[in-house]
C-alpha positions as CSV (number, residue, x, y, z in Angstrom):
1,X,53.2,92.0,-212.9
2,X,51.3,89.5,-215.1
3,X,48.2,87.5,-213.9
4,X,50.1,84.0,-212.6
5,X,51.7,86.2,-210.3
6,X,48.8,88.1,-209.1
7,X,47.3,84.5,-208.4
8,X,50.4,83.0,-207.1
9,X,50.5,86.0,-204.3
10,X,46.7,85.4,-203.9
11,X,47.5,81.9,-203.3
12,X,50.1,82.5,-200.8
13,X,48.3,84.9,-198.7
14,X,45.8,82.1,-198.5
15,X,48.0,79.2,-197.2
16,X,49.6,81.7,-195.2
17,X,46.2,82.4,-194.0
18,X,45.3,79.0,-193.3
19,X,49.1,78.3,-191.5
20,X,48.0,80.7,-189.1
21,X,44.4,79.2,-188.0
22,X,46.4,75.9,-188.0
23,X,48.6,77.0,-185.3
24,X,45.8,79.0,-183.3
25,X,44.0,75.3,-183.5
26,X,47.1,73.5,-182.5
27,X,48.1,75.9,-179.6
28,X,44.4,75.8,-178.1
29,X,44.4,72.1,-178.2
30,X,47.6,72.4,-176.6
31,X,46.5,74.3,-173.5
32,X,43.6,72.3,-173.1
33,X,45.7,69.1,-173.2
34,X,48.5,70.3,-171.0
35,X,46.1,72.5,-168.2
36,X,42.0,72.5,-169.1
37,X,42.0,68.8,-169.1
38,X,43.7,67.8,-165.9
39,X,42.5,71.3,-164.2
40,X,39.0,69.8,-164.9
41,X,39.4,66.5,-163.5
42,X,41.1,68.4,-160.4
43,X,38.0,70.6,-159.8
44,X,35.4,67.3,-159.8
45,X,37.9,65.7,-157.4
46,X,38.0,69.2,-154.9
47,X,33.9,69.3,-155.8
48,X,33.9,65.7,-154.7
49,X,35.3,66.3,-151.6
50,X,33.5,69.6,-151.3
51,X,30.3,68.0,-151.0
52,X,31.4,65.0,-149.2
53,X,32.0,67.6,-146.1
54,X,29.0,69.3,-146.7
55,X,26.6,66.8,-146.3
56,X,28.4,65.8,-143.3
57,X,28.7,69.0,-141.7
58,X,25.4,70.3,-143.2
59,X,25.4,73.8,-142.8
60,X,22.4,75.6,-142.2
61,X,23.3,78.8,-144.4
62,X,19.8,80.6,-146.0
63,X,19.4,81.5,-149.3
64,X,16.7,84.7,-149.6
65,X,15.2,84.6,-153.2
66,X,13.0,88.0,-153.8
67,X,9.9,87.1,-155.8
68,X,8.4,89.9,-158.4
69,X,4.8,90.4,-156.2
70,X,5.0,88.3,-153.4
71,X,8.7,89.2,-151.5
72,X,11.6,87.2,-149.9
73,X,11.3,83.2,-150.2
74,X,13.9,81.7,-147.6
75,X,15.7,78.4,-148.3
76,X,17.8,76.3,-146.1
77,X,20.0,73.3,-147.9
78,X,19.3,70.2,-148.4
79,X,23.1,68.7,-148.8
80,X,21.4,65.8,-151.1
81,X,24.3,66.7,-153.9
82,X,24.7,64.8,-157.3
83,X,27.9,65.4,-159.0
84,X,28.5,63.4,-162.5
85,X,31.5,63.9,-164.9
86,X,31.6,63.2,-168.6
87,X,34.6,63.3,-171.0
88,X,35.0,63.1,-174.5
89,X,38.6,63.2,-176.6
90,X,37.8,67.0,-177.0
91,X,35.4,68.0,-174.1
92,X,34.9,67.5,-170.4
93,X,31.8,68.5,-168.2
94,X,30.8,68.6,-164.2
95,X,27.3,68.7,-163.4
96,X,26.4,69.6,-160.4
97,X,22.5,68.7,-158.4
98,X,21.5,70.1,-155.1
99,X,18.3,71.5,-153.9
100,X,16.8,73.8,-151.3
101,X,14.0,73.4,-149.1
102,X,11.6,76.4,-148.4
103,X,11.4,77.2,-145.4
104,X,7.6,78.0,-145.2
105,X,7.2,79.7,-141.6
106,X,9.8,82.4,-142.4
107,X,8.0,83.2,-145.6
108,X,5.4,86.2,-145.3
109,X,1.6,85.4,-146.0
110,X,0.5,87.8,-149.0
111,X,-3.4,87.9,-149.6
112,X,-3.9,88.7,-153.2
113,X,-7.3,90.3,-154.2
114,X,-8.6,90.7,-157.6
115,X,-8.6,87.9,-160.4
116,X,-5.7,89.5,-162.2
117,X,-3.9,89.3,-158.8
118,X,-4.3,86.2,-158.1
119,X,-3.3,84.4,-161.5
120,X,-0.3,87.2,-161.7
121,X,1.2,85.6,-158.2
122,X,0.2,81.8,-159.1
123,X,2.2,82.6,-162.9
124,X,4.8,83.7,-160.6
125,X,4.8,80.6,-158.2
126,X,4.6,78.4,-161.1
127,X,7.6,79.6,-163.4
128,X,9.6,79.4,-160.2
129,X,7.8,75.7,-159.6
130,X,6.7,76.8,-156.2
131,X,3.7,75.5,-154.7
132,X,1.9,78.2,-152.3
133,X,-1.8,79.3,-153.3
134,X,-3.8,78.3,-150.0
135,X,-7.5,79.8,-149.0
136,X,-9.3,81.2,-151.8
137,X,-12.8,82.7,-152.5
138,X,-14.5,82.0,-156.9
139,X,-17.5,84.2,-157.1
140,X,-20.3,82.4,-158.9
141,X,-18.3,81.8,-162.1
142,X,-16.4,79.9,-160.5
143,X,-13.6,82.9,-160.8
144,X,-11.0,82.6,-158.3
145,X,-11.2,86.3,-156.9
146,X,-8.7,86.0,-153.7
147,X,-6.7,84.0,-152.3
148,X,-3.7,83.5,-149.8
149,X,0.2,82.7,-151.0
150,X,2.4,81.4,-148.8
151,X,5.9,80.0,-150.4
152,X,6.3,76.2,-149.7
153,X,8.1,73.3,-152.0
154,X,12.0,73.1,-153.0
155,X,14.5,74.7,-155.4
156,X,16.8,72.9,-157.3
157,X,20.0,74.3,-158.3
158,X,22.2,73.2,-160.8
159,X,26.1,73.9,-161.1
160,X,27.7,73.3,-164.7
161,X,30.9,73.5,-165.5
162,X,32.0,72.8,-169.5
163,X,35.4,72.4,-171.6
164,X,36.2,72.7,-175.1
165,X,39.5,72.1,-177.0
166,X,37.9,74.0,-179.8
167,X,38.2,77.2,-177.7
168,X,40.2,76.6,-174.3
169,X,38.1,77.8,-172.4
170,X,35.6,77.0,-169.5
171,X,32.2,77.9,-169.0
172,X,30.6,78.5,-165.5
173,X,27.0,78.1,-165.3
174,X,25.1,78.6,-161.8
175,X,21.1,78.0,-161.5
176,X,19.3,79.6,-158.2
177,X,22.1,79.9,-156.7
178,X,22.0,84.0,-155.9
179,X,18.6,84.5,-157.2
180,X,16.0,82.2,-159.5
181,X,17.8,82.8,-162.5
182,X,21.4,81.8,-163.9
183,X,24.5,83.4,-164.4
184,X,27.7,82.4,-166.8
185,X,31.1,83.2,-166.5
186,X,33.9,81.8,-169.1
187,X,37.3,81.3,-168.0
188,X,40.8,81.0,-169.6
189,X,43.4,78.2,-169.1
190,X,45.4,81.1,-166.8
191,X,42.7,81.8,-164.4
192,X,41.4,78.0,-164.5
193,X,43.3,77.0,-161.1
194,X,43.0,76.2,-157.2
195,X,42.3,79.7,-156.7
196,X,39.3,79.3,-158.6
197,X,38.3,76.1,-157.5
198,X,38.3,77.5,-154.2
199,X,35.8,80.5,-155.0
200,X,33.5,77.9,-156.9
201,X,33.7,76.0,-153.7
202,X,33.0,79.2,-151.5
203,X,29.7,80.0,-154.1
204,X,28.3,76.5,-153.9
205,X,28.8,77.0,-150.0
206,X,27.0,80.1,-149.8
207,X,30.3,81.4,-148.3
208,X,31.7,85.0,-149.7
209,X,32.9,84.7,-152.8
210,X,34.6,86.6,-155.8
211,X,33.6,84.3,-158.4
212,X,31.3,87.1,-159.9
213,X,33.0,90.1,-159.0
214,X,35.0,91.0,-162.2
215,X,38.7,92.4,-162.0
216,X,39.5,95.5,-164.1
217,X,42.4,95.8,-166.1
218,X,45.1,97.5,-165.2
219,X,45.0,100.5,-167.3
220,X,41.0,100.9,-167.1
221,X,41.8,101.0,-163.0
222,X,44.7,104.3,-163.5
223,X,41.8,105.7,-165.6
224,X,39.2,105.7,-163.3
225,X,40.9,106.7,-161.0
226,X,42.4,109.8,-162.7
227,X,39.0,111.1,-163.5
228,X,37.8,110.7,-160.0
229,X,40.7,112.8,-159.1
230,X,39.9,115.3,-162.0
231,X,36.4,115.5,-160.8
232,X,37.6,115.9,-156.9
233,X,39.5,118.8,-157.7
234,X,36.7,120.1,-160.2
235,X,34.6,119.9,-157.2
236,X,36.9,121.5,-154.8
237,X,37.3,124.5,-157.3
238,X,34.0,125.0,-158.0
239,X,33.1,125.3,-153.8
240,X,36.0,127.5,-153.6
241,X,34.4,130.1,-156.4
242,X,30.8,129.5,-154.3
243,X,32.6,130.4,-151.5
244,X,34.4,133.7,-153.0
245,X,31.1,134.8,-155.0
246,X,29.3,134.1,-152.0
247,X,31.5,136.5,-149.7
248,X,31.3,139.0,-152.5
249,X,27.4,139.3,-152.6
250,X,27.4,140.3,-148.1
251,X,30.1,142.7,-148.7
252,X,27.9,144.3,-151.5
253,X,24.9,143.7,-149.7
254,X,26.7,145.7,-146.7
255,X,27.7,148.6,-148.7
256,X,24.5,149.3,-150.0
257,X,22.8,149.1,-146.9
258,X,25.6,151.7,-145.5
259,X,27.1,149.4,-143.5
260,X,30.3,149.8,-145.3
261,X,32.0,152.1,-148.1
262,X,34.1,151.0,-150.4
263,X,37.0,152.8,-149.1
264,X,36.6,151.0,-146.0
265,X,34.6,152.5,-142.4
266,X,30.8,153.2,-142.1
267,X,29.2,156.0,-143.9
268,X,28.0,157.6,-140.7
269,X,31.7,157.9,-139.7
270,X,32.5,159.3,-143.0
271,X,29.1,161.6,-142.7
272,X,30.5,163.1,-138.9
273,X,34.3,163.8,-140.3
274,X,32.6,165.5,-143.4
275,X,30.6,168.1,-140.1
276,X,33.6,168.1,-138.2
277,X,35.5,169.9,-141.0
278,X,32.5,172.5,-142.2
């Protein structure tokens, strides 16, 4: 094989190459055309109404947040929600506002003592832009040395929910909603659908929700499961030998003590037919 045709192969592979990230482009635009794009204006109408019957209904559900060094803030809803949409040729995005207001009385009261304590708890209160420090004492250089927290202010969360063409898929994105912190979750064109929407509804509702709890595969399940059923009967085996080993040990402990002979009765009973016969 001379040179052109090494470089007309080359060349082939390359296009060939190339064909197939074409299609892969094509096929992802497709999907997000045909089910991201309208699935995405679907889920800001349901959110739409979602919130619409919350802030009527305003449920009073609590959100607990546990803070490093201080303990459990509690939160009640405010139902003030935002929601905004924004679409571009290749893209769509919900954006989601809400906040929560602290419920002060049913936070504890923590006294921090010590300098280091107290600026460790107001670092804390202040990442988490939480207001709280109250009483305090400042030895004479001006030092603060203790002082009271008691949680007080509002969190705001933030729901986002993002489309691409470029990949066909969606990205959840959830801000103090379970804890100060957020959480991500992307999601294909085959799971992107009302049964979805409804556990995004059920998380922004504080209802019970799977939205987070992950699904195993199939095959991963029948594995697990197998060597939970390898180690049950490991288990039961290795009881069953503790068992037998442990029976063995008495009945040698009896024998020695004269209890009981190896060919079965008590030595004294073997000791009087041994007389009887002399």
């Amino acid at each position: 094989m001379g040179l052109l045709d090494d470089l007309e192969q080359e060349a082939q592979r390359r296009k060939a190459g190339l064909d197939d990230i074409e299609r892969e482009r094509q096929e992802r635009e497709r999907v997000y055309k045909s089910v991201i794009d309208p699935g995405m204006q679907a889920l800001f109408e349901y959110l739409s109404k979602l919130t619409q019957n919350l802030a009527y209904l305003k449920p009073r559900l609590a959100a607990r947040y546990e803070l490093s060094g201080y303990g459990v803030v509690v939160a009640y809803p405010e139902h003030d929600y935002e929601i905004k949409a924004t679409s571009q040729p290749h893209s769509r995005e919900i954006v989601l506002h809400c906040t929560l207001a602290v419920a002060t009385d049913e936070c504890p009261v923590v006294e921090a003592v010590g300098g280091a304590k107290v600026k460790a708890l107001s670092a804390i209160f202040q990442k988490h832009r939480l207001a709280g420090m109250g009483e305090s004492k400042k030895d004479d250089t001006g030092e603060t040395t203790s002082a009271s927290f008691r949680a007080r202010g509002k969190v705001p969360l933030t729901a986002t929910i993002a489309a691409e063409a470029a990949t066909a898929q969606v990205r959840l994105n959830f801000t103090n909603f379970d804890g100060l912190n957020s959480v991500s979750k992307l999601v294909g064109a085959a799971q992107f659908n009302e049964q979805l929407f409804d556990e995004i509804g059920r998380y922004i509702a504080r209802e019970p929700s799977n939205l987070f709890k992950e699904e195993l595969p199939d095959d991963y399940r029948r594995q697990l499961q197998h060597k939970i059923q390898q180690e049950q009967m490991r288990r039961k085996w290795e009881q069953k030998l503790a068992q037998q080993q442990q029976e063995e040990l008495e009945r040698l402990k009896r024998e020695k003590t004269g209890s009981e002979t190896p060919a079965g009765g008590t030595l004294l009973d073997k000791v009087k037919g041994w007389l009887k016969k002399v």
